[in-house]
C-alpha positions, 0 to 999 in steps of 0.5 A: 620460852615466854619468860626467857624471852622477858628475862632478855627483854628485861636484861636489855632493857637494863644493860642496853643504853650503858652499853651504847653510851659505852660504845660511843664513849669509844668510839669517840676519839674516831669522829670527834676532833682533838679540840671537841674531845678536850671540851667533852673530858673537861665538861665530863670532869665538871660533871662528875664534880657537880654530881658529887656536890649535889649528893652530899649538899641534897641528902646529907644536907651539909656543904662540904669543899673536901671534894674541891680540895682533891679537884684542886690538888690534882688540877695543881698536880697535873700543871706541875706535870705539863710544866715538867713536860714542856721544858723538856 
């Protein structure tokens, strides 16, 4: 009974706060406005570009700008899009 009890301990120790980051994330549109939600997947986007950057630059000791290449392209990408929508 011991060890399952530390195996459930240990599984939600692992598995519980990505399940509650989770489940805001979900729940996020409930409670936050339009405006703040735009800024979160925005500073979330950034986020996840500064994490690539700083895995490549600090273990593979090298700069590399391929990743602003894609982030340009799909910014590019996604105004053509916008200016496709808006004139109707």
């Amino acid at each position: 009974m011991k060890n399952q009890n530390r195996t459930f301990l240990a599984l939600l120790m692992r598995w519980g706060p990505f399940l509650i980051i989770t489940a805001l994330f979900l729940l996020a549109p409930q409670f936050i406005s339009p405006f703040r939600l735009s800024q979160l997947g925005k500073f979330l986007t950034f986020a996840i570009i500064a994490v690539g950057l700083d895995l490549i630059w600090g273990y593979g000791g090298m700069m590399s700008l391929g990743q602003g290449l894609f982030f340009s392209l799909g910014a590019y990408g996604f105004a053509m899009y916008l200016k496709l929508l808006a004139s109707g």
